[in-house]
Structure formats: C-alpha cells, structure tokens
C-alpha positions as CSV (number, residue, x, y, z in Angstrom):
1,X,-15.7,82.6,-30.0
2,X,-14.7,78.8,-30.9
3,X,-10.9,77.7,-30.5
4,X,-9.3,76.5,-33.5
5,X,-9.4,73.3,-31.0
6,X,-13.3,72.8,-31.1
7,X,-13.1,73.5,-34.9
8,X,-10.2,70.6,-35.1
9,X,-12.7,68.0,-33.6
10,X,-15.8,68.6,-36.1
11,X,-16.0,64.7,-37.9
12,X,-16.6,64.4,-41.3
13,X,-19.7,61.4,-42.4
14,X,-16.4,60.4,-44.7
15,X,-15.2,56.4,-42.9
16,X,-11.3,57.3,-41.3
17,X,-9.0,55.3,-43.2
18,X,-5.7,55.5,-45.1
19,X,-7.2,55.9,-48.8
20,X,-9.8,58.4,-47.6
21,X,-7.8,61.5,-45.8
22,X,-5.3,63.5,-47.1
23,X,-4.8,64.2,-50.3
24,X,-6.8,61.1,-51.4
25,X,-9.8,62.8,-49.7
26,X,-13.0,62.2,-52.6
27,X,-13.7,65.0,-54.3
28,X,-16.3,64.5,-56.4
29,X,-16.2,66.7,-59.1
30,X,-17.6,66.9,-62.3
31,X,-16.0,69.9,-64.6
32,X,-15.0,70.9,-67.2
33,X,-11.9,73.9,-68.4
34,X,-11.2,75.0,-71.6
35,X,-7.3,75.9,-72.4
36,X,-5.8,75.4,-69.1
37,X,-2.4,77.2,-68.7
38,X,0.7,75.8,-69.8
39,X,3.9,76.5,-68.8
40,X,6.3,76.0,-71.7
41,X,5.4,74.5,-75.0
42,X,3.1,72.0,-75.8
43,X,4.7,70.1,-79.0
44,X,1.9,70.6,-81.8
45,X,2.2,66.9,-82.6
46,X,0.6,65.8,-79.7
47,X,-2.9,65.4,-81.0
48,X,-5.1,63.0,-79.0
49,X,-6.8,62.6,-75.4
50,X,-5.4,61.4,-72.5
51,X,-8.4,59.7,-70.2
52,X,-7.7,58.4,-66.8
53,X,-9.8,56.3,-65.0
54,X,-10.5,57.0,-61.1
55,X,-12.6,55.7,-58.4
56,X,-14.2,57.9,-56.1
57,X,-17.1,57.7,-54.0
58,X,-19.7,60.1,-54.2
59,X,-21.3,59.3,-50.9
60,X,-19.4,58.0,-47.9
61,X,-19.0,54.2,-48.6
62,X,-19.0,51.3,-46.3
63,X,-16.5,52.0,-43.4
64,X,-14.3,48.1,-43.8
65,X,-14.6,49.1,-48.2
66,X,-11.1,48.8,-50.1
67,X,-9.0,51.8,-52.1
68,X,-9.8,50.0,-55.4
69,X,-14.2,50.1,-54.9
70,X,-16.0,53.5,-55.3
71,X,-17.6,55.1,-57.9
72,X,-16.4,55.4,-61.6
73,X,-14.8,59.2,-61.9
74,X,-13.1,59.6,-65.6
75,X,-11.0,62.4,-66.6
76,X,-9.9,63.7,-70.0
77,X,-6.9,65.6,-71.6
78,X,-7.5,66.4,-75.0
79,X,-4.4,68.0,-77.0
80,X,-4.9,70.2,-79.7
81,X,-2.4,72.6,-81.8
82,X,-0.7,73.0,-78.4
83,X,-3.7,74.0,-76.4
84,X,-5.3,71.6,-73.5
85,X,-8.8,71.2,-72.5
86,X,-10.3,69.1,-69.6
87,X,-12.9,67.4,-68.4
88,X,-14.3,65.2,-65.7
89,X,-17.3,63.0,-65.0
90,X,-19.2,60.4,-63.1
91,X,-19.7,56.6,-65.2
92,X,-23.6,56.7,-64.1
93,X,-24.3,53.1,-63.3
94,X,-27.0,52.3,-61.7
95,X,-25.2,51.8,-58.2
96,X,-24.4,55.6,-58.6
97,X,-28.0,56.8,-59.3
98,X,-29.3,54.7,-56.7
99,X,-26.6,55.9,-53.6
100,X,-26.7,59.6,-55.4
101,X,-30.5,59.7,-54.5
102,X,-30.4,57.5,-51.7
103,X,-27.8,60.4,-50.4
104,X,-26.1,57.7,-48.5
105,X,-24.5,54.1,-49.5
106,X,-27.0,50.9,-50.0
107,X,-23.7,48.5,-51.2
108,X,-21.5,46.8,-49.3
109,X,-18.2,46.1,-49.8
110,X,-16.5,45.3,-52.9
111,X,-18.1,42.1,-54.9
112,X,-19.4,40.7,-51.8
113,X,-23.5,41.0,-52.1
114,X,-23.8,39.4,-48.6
115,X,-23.2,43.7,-47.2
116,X,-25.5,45.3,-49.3
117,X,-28.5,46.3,-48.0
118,X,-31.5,44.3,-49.1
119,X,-33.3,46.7,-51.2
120,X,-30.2,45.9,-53.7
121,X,-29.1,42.4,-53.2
122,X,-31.7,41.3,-56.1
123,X,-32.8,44.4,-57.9
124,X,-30.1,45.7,-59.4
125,X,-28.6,44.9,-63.3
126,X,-24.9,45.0,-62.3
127,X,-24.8,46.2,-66.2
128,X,-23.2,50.0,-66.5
129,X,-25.0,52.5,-68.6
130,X,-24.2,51.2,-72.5
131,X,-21.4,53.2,-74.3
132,X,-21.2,51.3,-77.0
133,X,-21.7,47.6,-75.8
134,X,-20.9,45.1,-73.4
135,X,-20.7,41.7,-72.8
136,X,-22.6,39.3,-70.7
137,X,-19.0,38.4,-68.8
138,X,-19.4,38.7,-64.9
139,X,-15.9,40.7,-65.0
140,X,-13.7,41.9,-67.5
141,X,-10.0,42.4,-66.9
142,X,-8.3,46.2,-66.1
143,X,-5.2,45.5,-68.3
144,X,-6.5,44.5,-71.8
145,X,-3.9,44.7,-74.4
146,X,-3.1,45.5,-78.1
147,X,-1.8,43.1,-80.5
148,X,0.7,44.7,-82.2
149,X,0.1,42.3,-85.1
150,X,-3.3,41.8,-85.5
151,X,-4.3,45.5,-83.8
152,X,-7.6,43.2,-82.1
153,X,-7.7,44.2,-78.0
154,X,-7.0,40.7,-76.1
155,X,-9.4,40.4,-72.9
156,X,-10.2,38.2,-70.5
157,X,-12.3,37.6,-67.6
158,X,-12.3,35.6,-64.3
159,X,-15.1,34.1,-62.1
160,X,-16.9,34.7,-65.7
161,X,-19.6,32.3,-64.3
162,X,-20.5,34.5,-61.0
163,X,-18.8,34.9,-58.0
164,X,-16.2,32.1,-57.1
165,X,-16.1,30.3,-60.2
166,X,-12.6,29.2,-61.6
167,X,-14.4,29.9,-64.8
168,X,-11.9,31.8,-67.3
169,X,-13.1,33.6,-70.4
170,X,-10.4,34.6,-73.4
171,X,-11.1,36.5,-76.3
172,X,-10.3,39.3,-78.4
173,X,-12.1,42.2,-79.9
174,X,-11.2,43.6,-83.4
175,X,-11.6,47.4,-84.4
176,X,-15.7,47.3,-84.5
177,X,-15.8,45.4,-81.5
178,X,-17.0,41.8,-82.3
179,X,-15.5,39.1,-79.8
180,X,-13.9,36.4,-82.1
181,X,-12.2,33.3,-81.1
182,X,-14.0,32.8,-77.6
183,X,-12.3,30.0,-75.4
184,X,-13.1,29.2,-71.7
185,X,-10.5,27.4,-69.2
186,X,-10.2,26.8,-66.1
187,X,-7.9,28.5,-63.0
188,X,-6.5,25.7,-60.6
189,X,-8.6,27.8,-57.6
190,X,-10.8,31.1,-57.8
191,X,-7.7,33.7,-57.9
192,X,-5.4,33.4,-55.0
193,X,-7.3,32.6,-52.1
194,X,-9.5,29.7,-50.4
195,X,-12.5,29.4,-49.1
196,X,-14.1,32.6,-49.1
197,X,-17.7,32.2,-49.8
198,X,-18.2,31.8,-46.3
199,X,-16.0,35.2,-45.0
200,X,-18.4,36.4,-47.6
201,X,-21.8,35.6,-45.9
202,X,-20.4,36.9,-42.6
203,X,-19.6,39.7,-44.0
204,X,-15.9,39.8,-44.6
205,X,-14.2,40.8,-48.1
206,X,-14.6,38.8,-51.7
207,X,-10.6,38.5,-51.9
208,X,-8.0,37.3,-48.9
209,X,-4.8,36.7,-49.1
210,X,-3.1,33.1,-48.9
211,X,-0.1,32.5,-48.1
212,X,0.0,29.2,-48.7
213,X,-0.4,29.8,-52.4
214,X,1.9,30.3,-55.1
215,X,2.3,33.0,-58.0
216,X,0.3,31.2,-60.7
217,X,0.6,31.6,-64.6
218,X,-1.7,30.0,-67.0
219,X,-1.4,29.6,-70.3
220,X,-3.7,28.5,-73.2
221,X,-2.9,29.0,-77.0
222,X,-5.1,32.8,-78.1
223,X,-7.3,30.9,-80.8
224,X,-8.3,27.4,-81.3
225,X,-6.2,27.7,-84.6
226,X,-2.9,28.4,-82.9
227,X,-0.2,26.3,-83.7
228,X,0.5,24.3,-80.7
229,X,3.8,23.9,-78.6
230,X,5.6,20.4,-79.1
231,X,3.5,17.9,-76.8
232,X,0.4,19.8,-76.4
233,X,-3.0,18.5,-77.3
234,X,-5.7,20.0,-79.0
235,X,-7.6,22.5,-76.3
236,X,-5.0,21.8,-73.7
237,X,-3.8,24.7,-71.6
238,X,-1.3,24.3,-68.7
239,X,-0.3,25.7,-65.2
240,X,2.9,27.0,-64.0
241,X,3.8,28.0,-60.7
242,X,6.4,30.6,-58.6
243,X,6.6,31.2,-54.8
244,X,4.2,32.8,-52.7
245,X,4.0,36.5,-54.0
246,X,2.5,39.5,-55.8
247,X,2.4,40.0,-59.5
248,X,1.4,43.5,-60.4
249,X,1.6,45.4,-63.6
250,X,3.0,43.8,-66.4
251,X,5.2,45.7,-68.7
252,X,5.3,43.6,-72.1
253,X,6.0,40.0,-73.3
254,X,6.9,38.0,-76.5
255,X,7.8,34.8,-77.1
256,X,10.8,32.8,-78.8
257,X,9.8,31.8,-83.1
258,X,8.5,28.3,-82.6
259,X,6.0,29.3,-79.5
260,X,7.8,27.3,-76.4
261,X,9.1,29.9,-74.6
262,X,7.4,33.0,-73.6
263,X,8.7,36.0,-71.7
264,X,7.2,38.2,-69.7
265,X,8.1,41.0,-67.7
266,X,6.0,42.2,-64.5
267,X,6.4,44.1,-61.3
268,X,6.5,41.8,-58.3
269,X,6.3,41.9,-54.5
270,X,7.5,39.3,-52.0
271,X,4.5,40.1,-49.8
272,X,0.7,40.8,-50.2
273,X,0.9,44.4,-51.4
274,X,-2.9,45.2,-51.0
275,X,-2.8,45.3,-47.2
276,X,-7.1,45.8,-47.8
277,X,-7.5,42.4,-48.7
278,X,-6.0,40.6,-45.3
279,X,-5.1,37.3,-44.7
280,X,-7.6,35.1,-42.7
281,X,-5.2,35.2,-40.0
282,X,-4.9,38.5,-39.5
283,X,-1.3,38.3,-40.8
284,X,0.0,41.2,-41.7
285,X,2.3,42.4,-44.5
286,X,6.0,43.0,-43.8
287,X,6.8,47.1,-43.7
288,X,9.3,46.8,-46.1
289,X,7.4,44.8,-49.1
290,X,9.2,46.5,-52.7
291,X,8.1,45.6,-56.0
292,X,11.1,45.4,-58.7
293,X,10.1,45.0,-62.5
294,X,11.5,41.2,-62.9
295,X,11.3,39.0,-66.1
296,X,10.0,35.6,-65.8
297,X,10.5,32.7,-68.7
298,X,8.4,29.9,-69.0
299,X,9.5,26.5,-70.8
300,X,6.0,25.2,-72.5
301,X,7.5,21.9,-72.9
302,X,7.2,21.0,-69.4
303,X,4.6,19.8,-67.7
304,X,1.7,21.3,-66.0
305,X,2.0,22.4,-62.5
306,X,6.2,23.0,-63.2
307,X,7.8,25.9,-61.3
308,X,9.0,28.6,-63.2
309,X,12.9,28.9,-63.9
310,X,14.6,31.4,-61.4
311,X,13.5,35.4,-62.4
312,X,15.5,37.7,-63.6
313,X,15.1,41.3,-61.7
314,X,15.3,44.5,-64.7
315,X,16.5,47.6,-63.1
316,X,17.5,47.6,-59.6
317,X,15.7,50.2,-57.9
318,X,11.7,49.8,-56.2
319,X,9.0,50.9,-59.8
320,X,5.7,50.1,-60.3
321,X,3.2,51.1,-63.0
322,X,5.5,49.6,-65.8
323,X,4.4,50.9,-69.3
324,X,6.0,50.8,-72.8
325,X,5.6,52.2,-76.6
326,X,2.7,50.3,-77.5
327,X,3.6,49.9,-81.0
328,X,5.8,47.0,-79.6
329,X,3.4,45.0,-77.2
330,X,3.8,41.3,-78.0
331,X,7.1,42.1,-79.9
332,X,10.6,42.1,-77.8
333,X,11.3,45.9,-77.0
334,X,14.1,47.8,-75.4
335,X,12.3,50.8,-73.6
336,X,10.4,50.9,-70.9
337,X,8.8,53.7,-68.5
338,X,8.0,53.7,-64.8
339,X,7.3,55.1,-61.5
340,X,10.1,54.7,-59.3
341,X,11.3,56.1,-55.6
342,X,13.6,58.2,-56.6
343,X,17.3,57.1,-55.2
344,X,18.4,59.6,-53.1
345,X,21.3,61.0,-55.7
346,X,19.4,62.1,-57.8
347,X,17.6,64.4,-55.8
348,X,18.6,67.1,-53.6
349,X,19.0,66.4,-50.2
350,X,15.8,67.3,-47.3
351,X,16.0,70.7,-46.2
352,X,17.9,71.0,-42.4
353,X,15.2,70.9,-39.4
354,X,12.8,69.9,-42.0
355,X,12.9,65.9,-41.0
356,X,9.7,64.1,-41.8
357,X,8.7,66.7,-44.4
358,X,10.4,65.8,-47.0
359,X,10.1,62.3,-49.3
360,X,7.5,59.9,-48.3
361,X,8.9,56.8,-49.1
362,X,5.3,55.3,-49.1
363,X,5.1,57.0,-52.3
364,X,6.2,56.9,-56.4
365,X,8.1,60.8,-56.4
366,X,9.7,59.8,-60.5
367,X,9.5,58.3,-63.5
368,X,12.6,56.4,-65.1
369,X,13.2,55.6,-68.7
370,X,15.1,52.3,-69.0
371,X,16.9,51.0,-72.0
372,X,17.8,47.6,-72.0
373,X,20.2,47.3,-75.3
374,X,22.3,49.4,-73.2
375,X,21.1,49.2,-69.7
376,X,20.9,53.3,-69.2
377,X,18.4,54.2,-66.9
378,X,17.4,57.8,-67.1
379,X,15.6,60.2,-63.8
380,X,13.0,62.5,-63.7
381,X,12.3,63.6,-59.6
382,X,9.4,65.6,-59.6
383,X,10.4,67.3,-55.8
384,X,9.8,67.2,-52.2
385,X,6.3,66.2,-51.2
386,X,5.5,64.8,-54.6
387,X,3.4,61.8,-56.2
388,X,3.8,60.6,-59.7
389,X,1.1,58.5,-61.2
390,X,1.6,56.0,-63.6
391,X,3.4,57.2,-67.2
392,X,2.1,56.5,-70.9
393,X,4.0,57.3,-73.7
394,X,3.2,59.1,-77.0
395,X,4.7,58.0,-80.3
396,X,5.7,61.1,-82.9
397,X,4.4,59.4,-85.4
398,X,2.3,56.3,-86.2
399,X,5.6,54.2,-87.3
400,X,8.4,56.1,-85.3
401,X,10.9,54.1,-84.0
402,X,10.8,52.9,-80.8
403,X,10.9,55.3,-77.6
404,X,11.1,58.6,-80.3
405,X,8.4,60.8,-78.3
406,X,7.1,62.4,-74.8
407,X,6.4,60.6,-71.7
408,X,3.2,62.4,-69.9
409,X,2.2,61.6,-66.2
410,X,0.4,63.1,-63.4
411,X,2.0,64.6,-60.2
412,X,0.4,65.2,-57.1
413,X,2.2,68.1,-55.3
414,X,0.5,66.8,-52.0
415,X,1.8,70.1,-49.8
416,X,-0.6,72.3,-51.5
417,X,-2.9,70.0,-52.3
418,X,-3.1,70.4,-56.3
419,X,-1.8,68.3,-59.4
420,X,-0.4,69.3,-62.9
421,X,0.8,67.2,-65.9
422,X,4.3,67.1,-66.9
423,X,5.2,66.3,-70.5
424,X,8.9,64.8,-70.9
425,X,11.0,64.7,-74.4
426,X,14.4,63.3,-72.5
427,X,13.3,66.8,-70.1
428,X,10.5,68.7,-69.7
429,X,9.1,70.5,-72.6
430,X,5.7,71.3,-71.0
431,X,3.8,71.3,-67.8
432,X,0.2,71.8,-67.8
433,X,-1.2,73.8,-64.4
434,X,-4.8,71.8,-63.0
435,X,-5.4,74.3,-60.4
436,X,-7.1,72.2,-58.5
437,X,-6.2,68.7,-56.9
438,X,-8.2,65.4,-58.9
439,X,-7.7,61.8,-57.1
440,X,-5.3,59.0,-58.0
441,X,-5.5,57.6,-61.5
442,X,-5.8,54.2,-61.1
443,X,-5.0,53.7,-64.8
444,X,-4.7,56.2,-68.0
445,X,-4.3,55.6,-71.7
446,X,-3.4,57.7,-74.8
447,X,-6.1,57.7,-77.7
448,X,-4.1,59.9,-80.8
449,X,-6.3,61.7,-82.5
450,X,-5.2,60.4,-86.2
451,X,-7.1,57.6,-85.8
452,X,-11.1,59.1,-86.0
453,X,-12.0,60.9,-89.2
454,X,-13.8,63.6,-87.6
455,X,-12.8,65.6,-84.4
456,X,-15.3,66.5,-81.2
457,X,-14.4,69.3,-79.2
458,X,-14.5,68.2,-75.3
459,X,-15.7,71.2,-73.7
460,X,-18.7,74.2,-74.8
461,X,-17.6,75.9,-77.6
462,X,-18.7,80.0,-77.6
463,X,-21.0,79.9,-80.6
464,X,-23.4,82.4,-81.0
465,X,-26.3,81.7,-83.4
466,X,-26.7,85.9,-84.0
467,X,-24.8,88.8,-82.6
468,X,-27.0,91.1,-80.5
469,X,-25.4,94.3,-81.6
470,X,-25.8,95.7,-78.4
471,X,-22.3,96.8,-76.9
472,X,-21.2,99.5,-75.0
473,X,-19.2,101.0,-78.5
474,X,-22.1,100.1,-80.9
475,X,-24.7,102.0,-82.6
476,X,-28.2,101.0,-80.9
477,X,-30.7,103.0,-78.8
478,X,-29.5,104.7,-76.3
C-alpha cells in the first residue's frame, strides 16, 4: 500500500504559484442550479441578476502568466420573488477554443505576442465571440461608468492604436449602444512604465513597474461641446501629476458648478501593489504596501504637468474595491461601500493554540458602510478564515434615496473550501448557500430586472410538452 507521503508528492500539470493553489486553484466549471438554498429571507424587491466576471484558465497557462490573464469564466445570480438561480460559463473566444482543443496552452503571457507559440502570433482575430457588438478599439477599459445625467456608459481605451501606443480613445455609449462624441488624446508615456517593447521580445511581461514615475491624471473635456475651464483652448486636454504610487479602484467623482475643480475619490497604495508586473530591477514591493480610499482635487486652471494638491485620506482603516449607489455617479454622494481588514475590535479574538489559523491579513475578511455627512463607519466581519469580494449595492427602488437598500457580496469561507452570498439591509437578512467553491470575482455588477420588458429564466425550466400518464398511481396497462 502507498503512504499518504507518496500520495503528497503527485504534481499537478497546473504552474506553482501564489494565484494558482489554494483556494484560488481553477476550477473550471460550467453549471448551472436552479433555487439554491437560502438561509433567511430573500427581500421580494430584489429583482435583477447579479453577474460577476472571473478569469480562470481552462488549461494550465504559461508558468511566468499574471493573476489578471486566463480565460473569461462569468457567473450569474438572478433574483426572483425571493428565489435564486445560478449559472456559470466560459466567454468562448477564440483563444479558448483553440487551447480547449489544443488541450494545452498556445499563448504566452498576457498582451505580450512575442510568447505565444507561432501557430497564433498571426492567425488569430483577437475579436471575442459577438454578443451584441464591439468595437474596433485594441482595449477597452474594466471600469466603465454610468452618467447619472445623461444614463450613456463613459469608456475609454488605451494603447487604442496596438500595443505601446500612447494613443487614448474617449467615448460614450447611449442605451442602444452607438459610440457618440469620439475624441482621441494622448498619455504623456504608454501607462506607467518605459521601455518595454524590448522586455517584450525577450520574452518578459507587457507591463513593469517604474519607479521613477509618478501617479498620472489626465483630463480632457467628455464632448467637443463641453464648456471649457477658464484658459483652456479648443481640443486642449492637460496632465496632472502625484508621487510615485498605485491608483486602484475609484469610488466616485463630481466636480464644483463652473467645471474647474474636479474631485475624485480612489483607493491608493504607496507601492506597486501588482507584485506580477515587476520592476526591471527586480525591486521588490515593500510587505507592508495598504491602500486607503483617499480624495484627490485637481485645480484645472493650472497648468499642465502641475502636481496635484496634498490628498485627503477617507476612512482610516486599509479597503479596496470601493463601490457606491450608482444613482449618484458623477454627483457628490455621502455613502460608500467597501472591503476592508476588519480591525481587530470588531471581531472576536483568535481562538488559544490556534495561532496562524486565524485572520490572514493578506486578505479583505469585511465590508464597511461609510457615511461621510456624518463620518459613521459601519462593520460587517464575515469570520475566521474568510474572503470578501468586492460589494455592489441594490437600490429599493428606481429613485430611493441614497444608501436605502441591501449591500450583496461574495465570501470565500477558504477552510472548507466553499463560498455563499450574503445580503446586508444595516445586517443580514439573507445568505444564499453555493455549495461549492467558484474563483475570485474580479469585478460584479447589478442589472435590476425593471429595466427589460420581458423576463428570461436563467436555468431549464421543467416543461413537459404532454403528460405520459404513466405513474405508479395511474390507470394504464399493467
């Protein structure tokens, strides 16, 4: 018989590395469950689908590859009259057809062509299967967002001329999905790095990190038609600059009545906080690197390249993965929602002779509801062993003031390996059991329901065209 040693040694094809083990193993699934159980009571007024977006790789990727690359994996939540169905599928590109029957992986790493293998470098449309369109961009930002006046979705893309270009594309799309308003600028340098079309070729990653180079905000009027700031010119767009660090997630920003002084609110780290993308020295980042949820203003009356007036940091406590009532993006707002590390008082203490099992710092174990009119900051811990992925918030009603309800997120309860969604209204009202563990979101939105005239049920309905008439307790031959 074979030790439990021997078994310990068996290698998976699967590269070692911090995003691939654990509980951030891929897992591949496609699936789909009707009315999952629910612990408590799902309000009735929660009418919509929750979709989160995930990368994971279907076959083992390139070993030096990056958290953020993999294959497209989408999940949905859809709510109805209290009941929750799920389900979970692949975005077939045609990277993913090609490595699912290729069995093994033909691209490099991430946005660096130089590493894939040569039956791809020229042959493939980098064009995902059509949904309902897409544009002709090169990328197309992560974070688009709503304008709370005009309802269009502002987007952007950068190194919209192929890879390295300081080419920026801004535009927005209105509810049918025409681009209007299409302006192009240009970034002082490609992103935040230099010189990397050479790491490329020998076979490094697309993105570096400099630290030479400072925290960089551009900012060009949203339409040709915009009234400008006093002492602009006519297509003019200008360059503002911080010290050398991170900007994250953004939470929300407006901008004072006569347009020269916007606000903007962001997470921020003094440090590079994707370790993945190195610096060129081999520098690496300091242990203790924190993002805080800071505001930022800008003065648009000074002159290009002007630092940025001293920041102002929100609440004090590490948070990432800001998010707010949406209702109020581009206005000024007062709540916001986000994963935090829990401070240790609001949590019960670790277990005794359990040391190193308890809270991994490395981690987001809460969500906190911050109110800035009167600077409350509310808890939620979700335990001992626990991840919490990024919040979104679901408004009672289409023009319900602001913050009036339920925050829903993700946890990961990484001891037993499996995940469930909690539903908050100030506590929770609902948790809804997966069963089964599903990787990291790296983002999620809501989509409510009372938008769409008609309604699709997500998962196989039991419809039977005829009844057979052939049970146990009927009438039939015998």
């Amino acid at each position: 018989m074979s030790s439990d040693k021997s078994v310990t040694q068996l290698k998976s094809k699967c590269p070692v590395a911090i995003d691939l083990q654990g509980s951030n193993l891929p897992y591949r699934l496609e699936v789909e469950v009707a009315d999952l159980m629910i612990l408590g009571t799902v309000p009735p007024e929660i009418d919509g689908t929750f979709y989160r977006v995930m990368t994971d790789p279907f076959v083992p990727p390139h070993p030096n590859n990056i958290p953020l690359d993999g294959d497209g994996n989408i999940s949905a939540l859809r709510f109805r009259d209290g009941r929750v169905d799920f389900k979970m599928r692949y975005v077939e590109t045609e990277r993913f057809k090609i490595e699912r029957n290729a069995g093994k992986a033909v691209f490099g790493l991430n946005r660096n062509p130089f590493t894939h293998h040569p039956c791809v470098r020229a042959a493939v449309d980098s064009t995902p299967i059509p949904t309902l369109s897409w544009d002709q961009v090169e990328t197309f930002t992560a974070h688009p967002k709503i304008d709370s006046f005009t309802k269009e979705l502002v987007v952007y893309g950068y190194e919209a001329k192929g890879l390295a270009s300081t080419d920026i594309v801004i535009y927005p799309l209105d509810r049918h999905g025409q681009k209007k308003d299409e302006q192009w600028i240009k970034s002082p340098w490609c992103a935040p790095i230099h010189d990397y079309i050479e790491r490329m070729k020998k076979g490094g990653h697309h993105w570096a990190w400099n630290y030479d180079r400072s925290a960089t905000f551009i900012v060009a009027p949203r339409r040709k038609r915009t009234k400008l700031p006093a002492g602009w010119k006519e297509g003019e767009f200008r360059v503002y600059h911080d010290q050398n660090e991170m900007l994250i997630h953004t939470a929300g920003a407006w901008e004072s009545d006569d347009g020269s002084k916007p606000w903007l609110e962001t997470t921020r780290v003094h440090e590079n906080a994707f370790p993945f993308f190195p610096a060129d020295s081999r520098r690496q980042p300091a242990p203790d690197a924190t993002a805080y949820l800071v505001r930022f203003t800008l003065n648009l009356t000074q002159p290009t390249d002007t630092k940025v007036a001293e920041t102002k940091i929100i609440p004090p406590f590490p948070a990432e993965f800001p998010r707010l009532d949406e209702h109020f993006l581009s206005k000024p707002y007062d709540v916001a929602w986000l994963n935090a590390m829990t401070p240790a008082e609001f949590h019960d203490p670790e277990p005794e002779g359990e040391g190193g099992v308890g809270l991994v710092w490395s981690d987001l174990d809460g969500v906190v509801q911050h109110r800035y009119s009167t600077g409350k900051t509310e808890y939620y811990y979700a335990g001992r062993g626990c991840g919490v992925q990024e919040p979104i918030f679901i408004p009672r009603l289409g023009d319900a003031p602001e913050g009036d309800g339920w925050v829903m997120f993700l946890v990961e309860i990484k001891l037993i390996d499996l995940c469930e969604l909690v539903i908050l209204f100030t506590k929770p009202v609902a948790i809804v059991k997966l069963l089964f563990h599903i990787k990291a979101q790296v983002h999620g939105n809501w989509i409510d329901q009372r938008q769409f005239k008609d309604r699709k049920s997500l998962v196989r309905q039991g419809e039977l065209e005829t009844i057979s008439g052939r049970g146990a307790l009927e009438t039939g031959d015998i």
